[in-house]
N, C-alpha and C positions, 0 to 999 in steps of 0.2 A: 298871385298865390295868397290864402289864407293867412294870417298867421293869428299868434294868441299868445301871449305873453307869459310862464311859466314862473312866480316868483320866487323861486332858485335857480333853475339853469335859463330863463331869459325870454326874446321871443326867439319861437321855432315855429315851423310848420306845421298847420290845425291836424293835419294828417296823425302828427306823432301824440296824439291828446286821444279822450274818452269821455262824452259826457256824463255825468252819472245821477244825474236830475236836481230837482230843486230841494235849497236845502228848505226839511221844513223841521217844526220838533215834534218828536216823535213818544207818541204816547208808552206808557210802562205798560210794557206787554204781560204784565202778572197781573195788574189790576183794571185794565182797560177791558170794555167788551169788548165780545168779535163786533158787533156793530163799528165800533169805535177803532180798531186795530184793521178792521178791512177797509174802513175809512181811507185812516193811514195808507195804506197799501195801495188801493186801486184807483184812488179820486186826485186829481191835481185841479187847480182852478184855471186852468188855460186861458185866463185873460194875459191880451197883451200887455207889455205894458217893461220894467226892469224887475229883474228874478237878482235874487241870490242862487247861485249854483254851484254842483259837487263837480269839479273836473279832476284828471288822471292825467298825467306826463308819462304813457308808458314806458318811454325810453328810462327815465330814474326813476320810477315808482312813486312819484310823487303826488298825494291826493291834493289840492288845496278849492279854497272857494274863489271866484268870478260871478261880481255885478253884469249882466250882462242885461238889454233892452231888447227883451226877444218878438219885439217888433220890427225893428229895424238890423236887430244880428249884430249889436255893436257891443263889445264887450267894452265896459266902465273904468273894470279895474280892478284889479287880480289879489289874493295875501292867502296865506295861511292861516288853517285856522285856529283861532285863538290871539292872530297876532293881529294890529292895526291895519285896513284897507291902505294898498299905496295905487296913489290915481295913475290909470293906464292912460298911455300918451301917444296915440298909433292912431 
């Protein structure tokens, strides 16, 4: 079984999770072109390699971020965001 580390309720099964893409930052949708805002939107750089990433714990609703090397599908290590990365140990 999958699992994935959740840094509130723990690890649980990848099943009860949600990807929700890579975090990137994201241009000011008032002052940005459409060039620039569809950028945003439709373009990721798909090189392999370790992503910062948005996941979901649908069981508590909880969003946070995952280092993950999505060459290999190895998640790094998991935190909330805003707070310090704590290294995943699976």
């Amino acid at each position: 079984m999958k699992l994935l580390t959740c840094p509130v309720n723990g690890t649980r099964p990848v099943s009860e999770f949600v990807y929700g893409g890579e975090v990137r930052p994201m241009p000011d949708p008032a002052g940005c072109t459409d060039v620039e805002w569809a950028d945003y939107v439709f373009n990721r750089s798909g090189i392999p390699g370790v992503k910062i990433e948005w996941w979901y714990h649908s069981a508590s609703g909880t969003w946070f971020h995952a280092e993950r090397d999505v060459a290999t599908d190895r998640v790094l290590r998991t935190w909330m965001p805003g707070e310090a990365p704590v290294a995943y140990t699976k």
